[in-house]
N, CA, C and O of each residue as an XYZ file, in Angstrom:
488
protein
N       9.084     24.375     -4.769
C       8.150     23.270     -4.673
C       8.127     22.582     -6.029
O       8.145     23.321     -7.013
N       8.091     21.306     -6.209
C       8.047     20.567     -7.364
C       6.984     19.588     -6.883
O       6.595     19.106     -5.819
N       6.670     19.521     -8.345
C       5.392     18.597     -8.496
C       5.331     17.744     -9.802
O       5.472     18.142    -10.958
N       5.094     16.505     -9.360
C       5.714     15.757    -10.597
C       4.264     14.693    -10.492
O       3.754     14.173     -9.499
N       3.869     14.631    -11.959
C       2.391     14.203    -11.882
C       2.637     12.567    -12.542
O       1.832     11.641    -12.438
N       3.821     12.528    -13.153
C       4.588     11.263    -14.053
C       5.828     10.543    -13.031
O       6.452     11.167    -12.173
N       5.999      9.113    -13.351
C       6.818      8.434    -12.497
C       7.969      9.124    -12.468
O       8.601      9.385    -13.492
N       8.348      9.492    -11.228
C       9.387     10.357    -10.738
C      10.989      9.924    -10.991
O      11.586      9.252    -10.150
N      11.567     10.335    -12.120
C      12.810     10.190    -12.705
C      13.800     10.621    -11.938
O      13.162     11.381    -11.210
N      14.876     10.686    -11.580
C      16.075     10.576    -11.259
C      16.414     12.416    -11.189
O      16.613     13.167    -10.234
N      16.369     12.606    -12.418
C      16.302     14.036    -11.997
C      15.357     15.026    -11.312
O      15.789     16.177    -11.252
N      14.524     14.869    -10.949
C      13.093     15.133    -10.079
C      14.410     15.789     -8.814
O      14.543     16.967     -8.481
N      15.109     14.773     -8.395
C      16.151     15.099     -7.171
C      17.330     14.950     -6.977
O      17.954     14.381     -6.081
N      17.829     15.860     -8.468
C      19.256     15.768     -8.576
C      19.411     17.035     -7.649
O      20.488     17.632     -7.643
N      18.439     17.425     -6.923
C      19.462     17.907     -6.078
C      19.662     17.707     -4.569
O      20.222     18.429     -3.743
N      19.099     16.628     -4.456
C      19.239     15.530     -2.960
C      19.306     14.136     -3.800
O      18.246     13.575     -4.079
N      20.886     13.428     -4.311
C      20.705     12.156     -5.028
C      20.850     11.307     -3.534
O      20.765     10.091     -3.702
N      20.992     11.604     -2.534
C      21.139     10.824     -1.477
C      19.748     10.328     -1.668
O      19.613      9.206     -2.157
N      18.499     11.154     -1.282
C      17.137     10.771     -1.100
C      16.395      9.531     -2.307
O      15.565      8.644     -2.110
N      17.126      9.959     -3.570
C      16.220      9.472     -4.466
C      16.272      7.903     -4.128
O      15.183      7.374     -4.351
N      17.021      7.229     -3.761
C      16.909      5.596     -4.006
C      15.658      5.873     -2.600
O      14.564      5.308     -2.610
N      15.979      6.566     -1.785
C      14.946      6.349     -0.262
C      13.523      5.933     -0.578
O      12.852      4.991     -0.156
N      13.209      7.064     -1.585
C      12.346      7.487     -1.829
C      11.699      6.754     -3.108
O      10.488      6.880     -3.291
N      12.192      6.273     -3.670
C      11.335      4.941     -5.086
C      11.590      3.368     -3.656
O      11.105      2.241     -3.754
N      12.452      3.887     -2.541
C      12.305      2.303     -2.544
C      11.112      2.145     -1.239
O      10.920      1.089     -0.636
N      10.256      3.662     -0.926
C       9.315      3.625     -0.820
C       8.042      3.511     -1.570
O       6.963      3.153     -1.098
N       8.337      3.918     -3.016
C       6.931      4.003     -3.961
C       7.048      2.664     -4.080
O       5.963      2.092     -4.189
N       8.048      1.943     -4.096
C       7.979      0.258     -4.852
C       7.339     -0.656     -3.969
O       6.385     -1.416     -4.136
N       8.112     -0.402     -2.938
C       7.671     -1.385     -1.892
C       6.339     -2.107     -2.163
O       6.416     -3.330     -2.283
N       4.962     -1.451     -2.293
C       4.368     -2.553     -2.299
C       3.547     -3.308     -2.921
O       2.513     -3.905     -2.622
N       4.767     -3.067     -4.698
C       5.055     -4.066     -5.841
C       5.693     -5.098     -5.806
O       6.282     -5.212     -4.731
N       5.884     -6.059     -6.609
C       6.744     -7.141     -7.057
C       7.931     -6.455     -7.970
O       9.115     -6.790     -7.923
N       7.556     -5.761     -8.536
C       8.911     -5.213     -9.555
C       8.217     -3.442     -9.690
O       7.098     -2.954     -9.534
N       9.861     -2.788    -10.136
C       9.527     -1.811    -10.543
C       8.814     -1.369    -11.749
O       8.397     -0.213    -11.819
N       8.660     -2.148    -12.632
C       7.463     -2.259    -13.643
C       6.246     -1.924    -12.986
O       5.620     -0.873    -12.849
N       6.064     -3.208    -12.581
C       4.392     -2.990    -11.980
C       4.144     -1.832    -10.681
O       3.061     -1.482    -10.212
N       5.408     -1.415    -10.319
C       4.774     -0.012     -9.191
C       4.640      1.222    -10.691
O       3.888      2.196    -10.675
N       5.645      0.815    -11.980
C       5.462      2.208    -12.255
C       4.213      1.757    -13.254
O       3.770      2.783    -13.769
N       3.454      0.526    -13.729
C       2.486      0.866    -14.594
C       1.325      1.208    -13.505
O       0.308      1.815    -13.839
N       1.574      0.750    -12.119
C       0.132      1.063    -11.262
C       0.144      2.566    -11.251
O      -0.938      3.124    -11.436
N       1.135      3.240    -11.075
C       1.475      5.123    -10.851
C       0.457      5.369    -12.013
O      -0.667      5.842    -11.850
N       1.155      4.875    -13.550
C       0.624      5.835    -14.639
C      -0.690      5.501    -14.857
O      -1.411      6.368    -15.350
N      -1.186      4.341    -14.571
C      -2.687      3.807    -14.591
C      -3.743      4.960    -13.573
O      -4.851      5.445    -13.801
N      -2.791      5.093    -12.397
C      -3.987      5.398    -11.490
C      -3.874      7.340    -11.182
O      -4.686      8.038    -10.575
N      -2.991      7.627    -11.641
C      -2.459      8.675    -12.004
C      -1.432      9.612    -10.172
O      -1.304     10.821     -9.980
N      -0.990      8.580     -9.337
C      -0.377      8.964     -8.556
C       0.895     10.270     -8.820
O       1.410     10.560     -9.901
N       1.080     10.693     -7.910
C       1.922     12.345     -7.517
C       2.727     12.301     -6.517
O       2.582     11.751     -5.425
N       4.113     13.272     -7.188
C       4.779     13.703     -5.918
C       4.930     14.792     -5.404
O       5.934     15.190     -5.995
N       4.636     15.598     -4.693
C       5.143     16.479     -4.233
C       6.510     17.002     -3.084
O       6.754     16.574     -1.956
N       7.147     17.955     -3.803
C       8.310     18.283     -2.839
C       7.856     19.711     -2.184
O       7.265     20.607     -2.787
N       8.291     19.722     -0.726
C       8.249     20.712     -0.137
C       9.540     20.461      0.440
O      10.039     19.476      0.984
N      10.130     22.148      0.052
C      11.492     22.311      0.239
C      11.722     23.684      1.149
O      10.841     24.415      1.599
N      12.980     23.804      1.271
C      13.345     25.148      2.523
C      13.076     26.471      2.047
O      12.663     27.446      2.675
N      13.422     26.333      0.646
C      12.889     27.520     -0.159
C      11.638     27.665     -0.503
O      11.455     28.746     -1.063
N      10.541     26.911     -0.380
C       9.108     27.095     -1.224
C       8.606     28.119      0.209
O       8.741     28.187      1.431
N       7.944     28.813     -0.960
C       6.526     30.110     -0.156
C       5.225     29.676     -0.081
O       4.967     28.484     -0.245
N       4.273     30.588      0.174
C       2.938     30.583      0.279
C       2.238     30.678     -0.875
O       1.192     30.095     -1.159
N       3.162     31.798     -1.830
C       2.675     31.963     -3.260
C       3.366     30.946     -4.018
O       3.389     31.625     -5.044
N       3.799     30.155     -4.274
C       4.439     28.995     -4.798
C       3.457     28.088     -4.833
O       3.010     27.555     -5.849
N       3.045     27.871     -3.492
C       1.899     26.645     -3.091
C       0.519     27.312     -3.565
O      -0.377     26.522     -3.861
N       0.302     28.450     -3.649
C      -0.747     29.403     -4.305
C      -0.965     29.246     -5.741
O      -2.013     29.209     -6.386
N       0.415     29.149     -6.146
C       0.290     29.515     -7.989
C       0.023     27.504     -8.360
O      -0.393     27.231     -9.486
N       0.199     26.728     -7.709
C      -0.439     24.935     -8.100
C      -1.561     25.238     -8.583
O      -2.193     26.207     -8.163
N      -2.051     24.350     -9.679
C      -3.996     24.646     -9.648
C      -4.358     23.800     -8.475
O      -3.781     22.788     -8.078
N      -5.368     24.365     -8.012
C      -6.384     24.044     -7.485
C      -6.414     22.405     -6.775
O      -6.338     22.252     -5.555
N      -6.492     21.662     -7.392
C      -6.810     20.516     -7.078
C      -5.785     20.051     -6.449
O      -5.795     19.434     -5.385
N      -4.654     20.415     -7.264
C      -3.016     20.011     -6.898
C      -3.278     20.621     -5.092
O      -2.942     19.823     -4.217
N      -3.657     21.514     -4.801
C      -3.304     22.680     -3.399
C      -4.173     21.128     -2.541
O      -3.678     20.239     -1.848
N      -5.461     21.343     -2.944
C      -6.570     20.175     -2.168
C      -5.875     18.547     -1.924
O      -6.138     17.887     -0.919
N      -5.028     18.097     -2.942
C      -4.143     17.342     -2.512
C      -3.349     16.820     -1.442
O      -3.386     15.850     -0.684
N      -2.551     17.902     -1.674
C      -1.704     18.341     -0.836
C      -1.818     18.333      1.108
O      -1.250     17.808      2.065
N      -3.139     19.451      0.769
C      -3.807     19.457      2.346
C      -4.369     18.131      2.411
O      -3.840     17.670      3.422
N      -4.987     17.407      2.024
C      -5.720     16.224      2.086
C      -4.444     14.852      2.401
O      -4.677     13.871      3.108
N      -3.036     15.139      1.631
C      -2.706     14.289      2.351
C      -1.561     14.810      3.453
O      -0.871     13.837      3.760
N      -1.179     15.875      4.066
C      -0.870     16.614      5.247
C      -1.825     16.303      6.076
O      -1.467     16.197      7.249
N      -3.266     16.067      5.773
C      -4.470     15.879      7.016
C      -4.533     14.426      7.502
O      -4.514     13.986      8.652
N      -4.621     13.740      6.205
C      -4.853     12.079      6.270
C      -3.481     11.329      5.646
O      -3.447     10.622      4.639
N      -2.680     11.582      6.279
C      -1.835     10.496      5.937
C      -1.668      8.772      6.293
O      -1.422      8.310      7.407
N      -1.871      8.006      5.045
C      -2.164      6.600      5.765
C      -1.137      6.258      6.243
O      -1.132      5.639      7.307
N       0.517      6.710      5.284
C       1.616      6.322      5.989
C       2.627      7.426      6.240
O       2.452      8.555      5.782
N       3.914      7.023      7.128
C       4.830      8.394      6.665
C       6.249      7.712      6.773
O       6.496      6.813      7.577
N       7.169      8.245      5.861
C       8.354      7.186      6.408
C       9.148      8.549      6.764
O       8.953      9.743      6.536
N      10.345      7.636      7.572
C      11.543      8.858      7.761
C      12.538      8.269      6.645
O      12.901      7.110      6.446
N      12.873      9.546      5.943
C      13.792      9.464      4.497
C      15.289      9.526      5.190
O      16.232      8.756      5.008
N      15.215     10.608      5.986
C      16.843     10.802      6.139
C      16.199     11.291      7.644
O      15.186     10.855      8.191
N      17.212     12.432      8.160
C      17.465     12.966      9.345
C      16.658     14.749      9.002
O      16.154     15.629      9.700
N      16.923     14.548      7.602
C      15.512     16.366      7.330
C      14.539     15.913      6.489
O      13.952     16.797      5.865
N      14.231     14.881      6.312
C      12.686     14.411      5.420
C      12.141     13.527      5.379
O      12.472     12.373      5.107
N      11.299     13.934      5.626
C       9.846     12.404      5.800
C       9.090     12.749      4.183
O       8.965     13.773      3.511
N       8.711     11.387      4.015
C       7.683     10.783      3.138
C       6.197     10.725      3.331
O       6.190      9.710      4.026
N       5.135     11.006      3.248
C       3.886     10.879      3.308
C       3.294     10.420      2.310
O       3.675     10.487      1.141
N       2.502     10.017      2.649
C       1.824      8.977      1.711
C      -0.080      9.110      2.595
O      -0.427      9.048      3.775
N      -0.800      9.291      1.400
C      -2.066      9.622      1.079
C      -2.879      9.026      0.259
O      -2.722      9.281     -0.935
N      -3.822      8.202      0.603
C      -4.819      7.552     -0.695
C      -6.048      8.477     -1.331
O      -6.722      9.072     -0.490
N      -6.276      8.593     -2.213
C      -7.088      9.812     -2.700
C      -7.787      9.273     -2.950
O      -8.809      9.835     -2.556
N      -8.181      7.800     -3.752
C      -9.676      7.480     -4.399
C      -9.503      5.922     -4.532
O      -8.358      5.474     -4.486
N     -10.588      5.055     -4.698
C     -10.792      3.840     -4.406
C      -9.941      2.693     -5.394
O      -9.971      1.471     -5.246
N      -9.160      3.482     -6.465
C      -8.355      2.574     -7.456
C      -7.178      2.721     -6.859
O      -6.185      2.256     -7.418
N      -7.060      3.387     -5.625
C      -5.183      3.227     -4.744
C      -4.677      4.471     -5.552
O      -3.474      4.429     -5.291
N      -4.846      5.486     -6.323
C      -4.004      6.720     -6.220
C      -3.466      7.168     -5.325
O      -4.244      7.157     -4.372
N      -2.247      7.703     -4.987
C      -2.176      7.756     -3.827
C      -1.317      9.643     -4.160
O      -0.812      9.820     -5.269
N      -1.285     10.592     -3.310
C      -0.479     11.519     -3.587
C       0.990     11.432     -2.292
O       0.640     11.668     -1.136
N       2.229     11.171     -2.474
C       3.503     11.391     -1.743
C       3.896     12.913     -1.549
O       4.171     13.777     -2.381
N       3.838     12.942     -0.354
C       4.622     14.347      0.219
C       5.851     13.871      0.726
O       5.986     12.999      1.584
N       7.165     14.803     -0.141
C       8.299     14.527      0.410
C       8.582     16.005      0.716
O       8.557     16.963     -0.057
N       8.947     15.945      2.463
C       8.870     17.222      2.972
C      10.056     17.236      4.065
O      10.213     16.462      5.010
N      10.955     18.483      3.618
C      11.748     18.803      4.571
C      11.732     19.163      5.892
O      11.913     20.378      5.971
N      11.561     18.523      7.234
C      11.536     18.854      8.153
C      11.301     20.123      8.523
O      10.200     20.417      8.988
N      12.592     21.343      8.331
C      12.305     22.753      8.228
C      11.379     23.451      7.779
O      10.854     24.439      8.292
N      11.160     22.943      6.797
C      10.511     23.629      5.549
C       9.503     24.991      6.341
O       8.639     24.746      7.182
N       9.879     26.551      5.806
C       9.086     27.262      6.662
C       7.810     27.742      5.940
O       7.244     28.829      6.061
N       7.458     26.607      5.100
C       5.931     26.741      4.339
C       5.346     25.507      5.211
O       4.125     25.361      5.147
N       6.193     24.460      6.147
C       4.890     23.480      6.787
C       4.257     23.492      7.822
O       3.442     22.662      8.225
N       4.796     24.945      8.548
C       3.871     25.378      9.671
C       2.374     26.155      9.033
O       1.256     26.028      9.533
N       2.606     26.696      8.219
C       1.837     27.067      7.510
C       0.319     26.638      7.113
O      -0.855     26.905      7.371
N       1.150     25.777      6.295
C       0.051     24.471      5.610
C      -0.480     24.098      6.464
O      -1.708     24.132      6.380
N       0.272     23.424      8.012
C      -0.472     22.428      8.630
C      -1.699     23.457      9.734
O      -2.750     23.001     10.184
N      -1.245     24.704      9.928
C      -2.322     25.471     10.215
C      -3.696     25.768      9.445
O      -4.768     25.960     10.019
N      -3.508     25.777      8.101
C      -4.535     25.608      7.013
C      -5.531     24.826      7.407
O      -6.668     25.298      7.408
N      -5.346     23.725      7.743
C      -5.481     22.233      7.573
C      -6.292     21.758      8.821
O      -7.071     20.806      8.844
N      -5.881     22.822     10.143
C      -6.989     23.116     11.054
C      -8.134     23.956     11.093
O      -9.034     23.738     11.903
N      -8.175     24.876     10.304
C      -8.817     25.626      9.882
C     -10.584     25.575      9.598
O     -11.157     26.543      9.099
């Protein structure tokens, strides 16, 4: 699981480079330039999270706290979701009234998102 709290660089997913353009040319979208999507990120303090084939229960355990509440919060309320490829969707979550928003990029498989999304009924 990776978690990236700063505008998400290139290496974030050197190890899916297919995804990465997918995936900024979802954060950009709904800027005028990539400037202004990345000064709105560092202003408002937006997040990405990856859920991958390998992440556990204790993985998603050892995040602090707030990071975990995130997470479930935007697995529960997602305002949007895109399809990235053919194994990953995008989620997208608004957290607070200045447009923070937290992104879940999540592998279809992933055998931590049956999991979570049971949490989440709970």
């Amino acid at each position: 699981m990776k978690t990236c709290m700063e505008w998400p660089e290139e290496s974030l997913l050197a190890a899916y480079p297919a995804l990465h353009a997918s995936v900024m040319e979802q954060i950009i979208e709904p800027f005028s330039s990539v400037e202004e999507a990345r000064a709105f990120w560092d202003a408002t303090g937006c997040s990405l999270v990856i859920i991958e084939m390998t992440d556990s229960m204790s993985e998603f355990q050892a995040m602090p706290q707030h990071t975990q509440n995130q997470v479930m919060f935007g697995l529960r309320y997602p305002e949007q979701e895109f399809a990235i490829s053919e194994d990953w969707r995008l989620l997208l979550a608004i957290l607070n009234d200045e447009g923070a928003g937290i992104y879940l990029l999540i592998h279809s498989d992933a055998p931590l998102l049956p999991t979570l999304e049971a949490m989440h009924h709970e």
